[in-house]
N, C-alpha and C positions, 0 to 999 in steps of 0.2 A: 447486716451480713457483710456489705462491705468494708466498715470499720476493721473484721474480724478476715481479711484477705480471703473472700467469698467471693468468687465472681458472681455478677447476678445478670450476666446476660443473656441474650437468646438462646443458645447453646443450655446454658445452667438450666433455663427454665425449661427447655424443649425435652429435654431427659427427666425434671421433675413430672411436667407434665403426664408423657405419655407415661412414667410407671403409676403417676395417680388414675387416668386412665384405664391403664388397661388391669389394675386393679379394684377399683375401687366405681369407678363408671366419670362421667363427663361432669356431673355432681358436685362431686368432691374435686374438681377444676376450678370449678366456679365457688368454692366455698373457700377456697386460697384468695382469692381475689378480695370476700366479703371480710373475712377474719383480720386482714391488711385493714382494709376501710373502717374497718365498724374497734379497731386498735387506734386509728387516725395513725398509722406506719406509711411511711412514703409504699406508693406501688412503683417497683421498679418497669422502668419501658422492654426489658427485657421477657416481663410476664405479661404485659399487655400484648406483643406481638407474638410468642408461644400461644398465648391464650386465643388471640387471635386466627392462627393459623388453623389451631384446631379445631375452633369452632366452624369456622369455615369448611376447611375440609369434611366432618365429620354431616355437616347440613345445618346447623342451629345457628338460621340467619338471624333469626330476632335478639336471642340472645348475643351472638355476636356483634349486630348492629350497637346494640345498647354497648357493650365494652366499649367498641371501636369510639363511639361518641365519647365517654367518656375520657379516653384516651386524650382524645383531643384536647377535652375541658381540660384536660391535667397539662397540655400544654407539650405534648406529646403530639409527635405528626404522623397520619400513617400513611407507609409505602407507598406510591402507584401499584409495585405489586400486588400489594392486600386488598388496596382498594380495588383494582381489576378482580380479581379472585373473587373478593366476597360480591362485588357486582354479579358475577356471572353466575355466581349461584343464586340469586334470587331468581327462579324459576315462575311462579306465580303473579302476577298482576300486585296484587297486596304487598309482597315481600319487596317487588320495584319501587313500589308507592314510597315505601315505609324506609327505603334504603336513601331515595332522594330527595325527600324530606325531610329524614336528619342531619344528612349532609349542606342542604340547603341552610337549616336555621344555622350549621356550625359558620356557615359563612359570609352571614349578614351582617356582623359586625360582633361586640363582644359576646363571647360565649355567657349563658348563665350559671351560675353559680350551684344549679342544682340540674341533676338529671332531668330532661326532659319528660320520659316513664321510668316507670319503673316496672322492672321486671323481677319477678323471682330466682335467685340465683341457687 
């Protein structure tokens, strides 16, 4: 897309998103992400942080968590912002656990080359 004078940033993806959204459900959010990966197409940092934001906002910390990690392996950084944000929404004990614990293994030295879990997108 960028070859083709595409922006692909936050902005770009923040308006793709929410019309997949609030057409189509959080779903088909998450299936832009997959189609990219399972293509082997660079995911641009621009849809990781849209992606991000909304999952967050919207509650789907686990899902979210899994991008966010991801994010990282791809060598992408995420915000203080996001990272404060999606912190404060894990509301549950579990969703804490699960939140400092992936950020823990991102920061013990090299990332692994494959997702930690997997989740269904």
């Amino acid at each position: 897309m960028a070859s083709q004078g595409v922006a692909t940033d936050r902005m770009f993806f923040d308006y793709v998103l929410n019309a997949l959204y609030g057409s189509c459900g959080i779903d088909m959010c998450f299936s832009l992400l997959r189609e990219l990966s399972a293509n082997e197409l660079a995911i641009p940092d621009g849809l990781y942080i849209s992606l991000i934001d909304l999952g967050t906002t919207i509650g789907l910390i686990e899902r979210t968590v899994y991008i966010a990690y991801n994010k990282e392996c791809e060598g992408y950084h995420l915000s203080s912002k996001q990272l404060y944000a999606l912190m404060m929404r894990c509301l549950s004990d579990g969703k804490i656990l699960e939140f400092v614990r992936t950020f823990v293994l991102l920061h013990q030295g090299v990332p692994p080359q494959t997702p930690r879990v997997e989740v269904e997108m």
